[in-house]
MILUMLUM-341297 format. One record per residue (C-alpha): chain; x, y, z; residue in one letter. Coordinates in Angstrom, 3 decimals. Example, Ala and Ser with C-alpha at 12.3 -4.5 7.8 and 13.67 -1.06 7.14 Angstrom:
# residues 2
 chain     east    north       up resn
     A   12.300   -4.500    7.800    A
     A   13.670   -1.060    7.140    S
***
This chain:
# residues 196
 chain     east    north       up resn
     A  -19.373   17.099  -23.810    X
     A  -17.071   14.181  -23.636    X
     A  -17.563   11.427  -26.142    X
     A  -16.980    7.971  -24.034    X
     A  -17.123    5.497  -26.653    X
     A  -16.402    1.673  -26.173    X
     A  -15.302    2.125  -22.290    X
     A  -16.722    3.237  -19.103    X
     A  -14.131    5.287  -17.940    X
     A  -11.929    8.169  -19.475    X
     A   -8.784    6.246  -19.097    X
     A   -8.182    3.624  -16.944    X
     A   -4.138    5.166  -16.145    X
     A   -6.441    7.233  -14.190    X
     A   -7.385    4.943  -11.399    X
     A   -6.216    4.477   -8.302    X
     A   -7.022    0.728   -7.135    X
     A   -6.834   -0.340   -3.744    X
     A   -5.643    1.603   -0.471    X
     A   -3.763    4.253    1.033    X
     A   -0.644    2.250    1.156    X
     A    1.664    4.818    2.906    X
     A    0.138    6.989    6.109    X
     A    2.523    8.357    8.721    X
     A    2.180   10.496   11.692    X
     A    4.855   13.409   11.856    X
     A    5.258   14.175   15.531    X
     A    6.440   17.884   16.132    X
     A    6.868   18.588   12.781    X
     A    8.249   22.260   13.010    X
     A   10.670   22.107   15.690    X
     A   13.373   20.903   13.944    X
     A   13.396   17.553   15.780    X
     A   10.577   15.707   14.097    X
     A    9.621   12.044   14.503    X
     A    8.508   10.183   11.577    X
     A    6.052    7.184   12.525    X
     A    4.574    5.399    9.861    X
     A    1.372    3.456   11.336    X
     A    1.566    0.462    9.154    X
     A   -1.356   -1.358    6.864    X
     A   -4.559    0.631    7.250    X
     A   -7.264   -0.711    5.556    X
     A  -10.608    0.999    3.986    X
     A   -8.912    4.427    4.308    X
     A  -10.908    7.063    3.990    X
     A  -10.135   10.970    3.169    X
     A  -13.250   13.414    3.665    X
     A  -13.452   16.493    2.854    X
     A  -16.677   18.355    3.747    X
     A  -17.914   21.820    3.371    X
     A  -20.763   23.580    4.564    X
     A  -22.233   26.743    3.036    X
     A  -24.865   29.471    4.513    X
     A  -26.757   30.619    1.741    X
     A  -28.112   34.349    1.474    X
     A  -31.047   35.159   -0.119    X
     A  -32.597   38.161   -1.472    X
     A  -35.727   40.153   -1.074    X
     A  -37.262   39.977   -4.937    X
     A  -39.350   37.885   -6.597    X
     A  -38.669   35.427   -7.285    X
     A  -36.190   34.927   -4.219    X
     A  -32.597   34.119   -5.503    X
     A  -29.589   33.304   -3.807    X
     A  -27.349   36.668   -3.556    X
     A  -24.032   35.307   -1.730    X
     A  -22.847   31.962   -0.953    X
     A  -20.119   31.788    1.127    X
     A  -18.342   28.659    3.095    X
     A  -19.484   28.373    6.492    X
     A  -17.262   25.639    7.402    X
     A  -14.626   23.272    6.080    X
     A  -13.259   20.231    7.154    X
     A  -10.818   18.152    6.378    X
     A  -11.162   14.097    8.017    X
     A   -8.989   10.889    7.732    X
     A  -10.565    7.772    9.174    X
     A   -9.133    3.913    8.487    X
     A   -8.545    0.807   10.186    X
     A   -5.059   -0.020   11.473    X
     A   -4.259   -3.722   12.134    X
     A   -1.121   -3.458   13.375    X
     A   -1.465   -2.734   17.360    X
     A    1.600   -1.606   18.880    X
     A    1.996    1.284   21.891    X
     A    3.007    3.864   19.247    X
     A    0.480    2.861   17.196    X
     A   -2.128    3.193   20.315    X
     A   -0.459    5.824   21.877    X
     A   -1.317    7.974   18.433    X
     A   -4.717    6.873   17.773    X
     A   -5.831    7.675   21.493    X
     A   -4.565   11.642   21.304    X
     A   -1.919   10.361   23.519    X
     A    2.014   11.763   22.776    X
     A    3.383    9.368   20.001    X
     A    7.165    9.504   21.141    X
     A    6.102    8.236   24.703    X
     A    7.808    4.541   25.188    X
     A    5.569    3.916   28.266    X
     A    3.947    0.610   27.175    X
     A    0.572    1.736   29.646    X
     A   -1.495    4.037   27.503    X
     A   -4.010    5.943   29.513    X
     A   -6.822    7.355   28.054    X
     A   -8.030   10.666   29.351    X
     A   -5.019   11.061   31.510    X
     A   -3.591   14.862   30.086    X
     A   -5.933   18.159   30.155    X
     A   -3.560   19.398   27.375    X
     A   -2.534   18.239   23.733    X
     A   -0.366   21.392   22.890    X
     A    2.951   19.094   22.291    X
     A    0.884   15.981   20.960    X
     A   -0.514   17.420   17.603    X
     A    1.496   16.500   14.163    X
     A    1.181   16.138   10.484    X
     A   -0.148   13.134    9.173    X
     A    0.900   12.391    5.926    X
     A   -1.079    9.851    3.421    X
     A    0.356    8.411    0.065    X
     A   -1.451    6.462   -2.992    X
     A    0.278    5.125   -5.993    X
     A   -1.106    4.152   -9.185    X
     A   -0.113    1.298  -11.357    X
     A    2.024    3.438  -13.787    X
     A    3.973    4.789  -10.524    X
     A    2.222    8.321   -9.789    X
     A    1.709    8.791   -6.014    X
     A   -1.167   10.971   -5.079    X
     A   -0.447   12.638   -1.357    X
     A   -2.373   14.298    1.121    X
     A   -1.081   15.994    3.849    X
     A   -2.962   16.809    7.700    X
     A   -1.079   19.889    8.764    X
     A   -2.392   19.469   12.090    X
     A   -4.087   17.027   13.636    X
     A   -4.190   14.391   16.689    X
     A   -6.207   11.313   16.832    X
     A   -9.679   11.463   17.661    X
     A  -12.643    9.524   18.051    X
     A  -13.486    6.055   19.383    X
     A  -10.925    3.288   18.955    X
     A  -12.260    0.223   19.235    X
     A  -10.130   -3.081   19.410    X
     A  -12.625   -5.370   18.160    X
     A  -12.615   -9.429   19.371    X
     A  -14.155  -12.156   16.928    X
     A  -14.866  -11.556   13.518    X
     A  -13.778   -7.883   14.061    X
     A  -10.373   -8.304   15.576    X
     A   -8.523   -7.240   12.682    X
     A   -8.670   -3.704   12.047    X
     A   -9.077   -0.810   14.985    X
     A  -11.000    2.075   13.982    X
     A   -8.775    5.067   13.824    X
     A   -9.896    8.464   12.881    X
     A   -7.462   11.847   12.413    X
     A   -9.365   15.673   12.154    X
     A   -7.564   18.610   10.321    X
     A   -7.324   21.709   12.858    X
     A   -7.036   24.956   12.081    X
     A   -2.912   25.611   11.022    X
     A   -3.448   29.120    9.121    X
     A   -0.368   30.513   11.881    X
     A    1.637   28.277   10.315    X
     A    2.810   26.410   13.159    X
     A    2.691   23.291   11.817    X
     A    3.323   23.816    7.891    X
     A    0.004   25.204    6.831    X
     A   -0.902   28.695    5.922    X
     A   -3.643   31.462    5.385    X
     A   -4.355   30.015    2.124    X
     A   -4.006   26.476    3.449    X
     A   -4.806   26.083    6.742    X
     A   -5.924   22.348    7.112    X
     A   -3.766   20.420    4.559    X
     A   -3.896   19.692    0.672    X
     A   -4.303   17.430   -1.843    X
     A   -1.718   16.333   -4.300    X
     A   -3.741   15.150   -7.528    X
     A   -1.983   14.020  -10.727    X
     A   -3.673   15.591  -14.313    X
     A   -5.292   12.770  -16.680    X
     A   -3.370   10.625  -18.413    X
     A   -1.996   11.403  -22.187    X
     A   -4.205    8.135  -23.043    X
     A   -7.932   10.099  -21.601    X
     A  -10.696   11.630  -23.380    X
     A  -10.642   14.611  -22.257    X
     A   -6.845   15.642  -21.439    X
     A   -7.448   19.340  -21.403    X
     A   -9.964   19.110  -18.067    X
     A   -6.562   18.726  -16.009    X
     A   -5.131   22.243  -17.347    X
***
C-alpha cells in the first residue's frame, strides 16, 4: 500500500489540468498525400474508452466464472468545437474534409470509403510532457448541433474508432483502433515503481 501523507495526490507533476489543447483530423493518412487539419479550440474534450466483457460460467457449486473474454471494445472522442468554419463542418458531419465547397450537405454520399482519417489528440502538462492519443480510423459521427443563445458557443462534435487491424490507416492486429501515449509518474511521486 501507498503511504499518502500530507497531500491528496501522489504528485501533483502528475496532472494534467485543463483540455485537449491540440486535436487534428489527418485526412487520407496512408496515401502518401495526407492533409493535416487541425480543428481549433475544443472544449470539455472527452476520450472514452469502453469495453464490454461476456462472462462464462461454470457448472459447480458454487458457480464461478471460468473465462472472461472482451466482447467488445471501443474507442470514442467527443468535444465541443467553437470555431465553425466549412472544414471544420465539413469534418464533423462525415462529410470529405478537403472539399472547399462552402454548401455542406448532410446525407448527400451513400459512401465514406475516401472520407475516413486519423484524428490525432495532444495534452501537455505543466512541466512540458504531452500525452497523445491517436484515432487510426475514424469519421465524424453523431449529432452536431449549432446551438443559438446561451449555447452558441461550442458545437457538439463526436469521432468513433473503427476497426484498422488491415492496417490501412496506421493501425494493426495488435492495435486496431488507436493508442494511448501515457507518461510514467513523476521522480517527485509516491509510488514511482507503479509506472515500470
Amino acid at each position: 500500500m501507498v503511504a499518502i501523507q500530507k497531500q491528496s495526490v501522489g504528485s501533483t507533476a502528475n496532472l494534467f489540468q485543463g483540455y485537449w489543447s491540440h486535436v487534428e483530423f489527418i485526412h487520407a493518412p496512408a496515401t502518401g498525400s495526407e492533409v493535416r487539419l487541425y480543428l481549433g479550440v475544443v472544449q470539455e474534450g472527452n476520450l472514452e474508452i469502453s469495453r464490454e466483457d461476456t462472462e462464462y460460467m461454470g457448472t459447480n457449486f458454487p458457480r464461478r466464472v471460468e473465462l472472461l473474454t472482451p466482447a467488445s471494445v471501443g474507442m470514442k472522442f467527443s468535444g465541443q468545437i467553437d470555431e465553425l468554419h466549412k472544414t471544420n463542418l465539413h469534418i464533423a458531419m462525415g462529410d470529405n474534409a478537403t472539399d472547399a465547397n462552402n454548401y455542406i450537405y448532410p446525407g448527400a454520399a451513400c459512401s465514406f470509403e475516401d472520407q475516413y482519417g486519423n484524428l490525432v489528440l495532444r495534452r501537455i502538462r505543466c512541466d512540458g510532457f504531452v500525452m497523445e492519443a491517436v484515432l487510426w480510423k475514424t469519421i465524424g459521427s453523431g449529432a452536431l448541433a449549432i446551438g443559438g443563445d446561451a449555447a452558441v458557443v461550442g458545437s457538439t462534435v463526436e469521432f468513433s474508432a473503427l476497426d484498422d487491424s488491415n492496417g490501412d490507416f496506421g493501425g494493426s492486429a495488435t492495435a486496431p483502433l488507436g493508442f494511448i501515449y501515457a507518461p510514467d509518474p513523476a521522480g517527485t511521486s509516491t509510488n514511482p515503481i507503479a509506472g515500470t
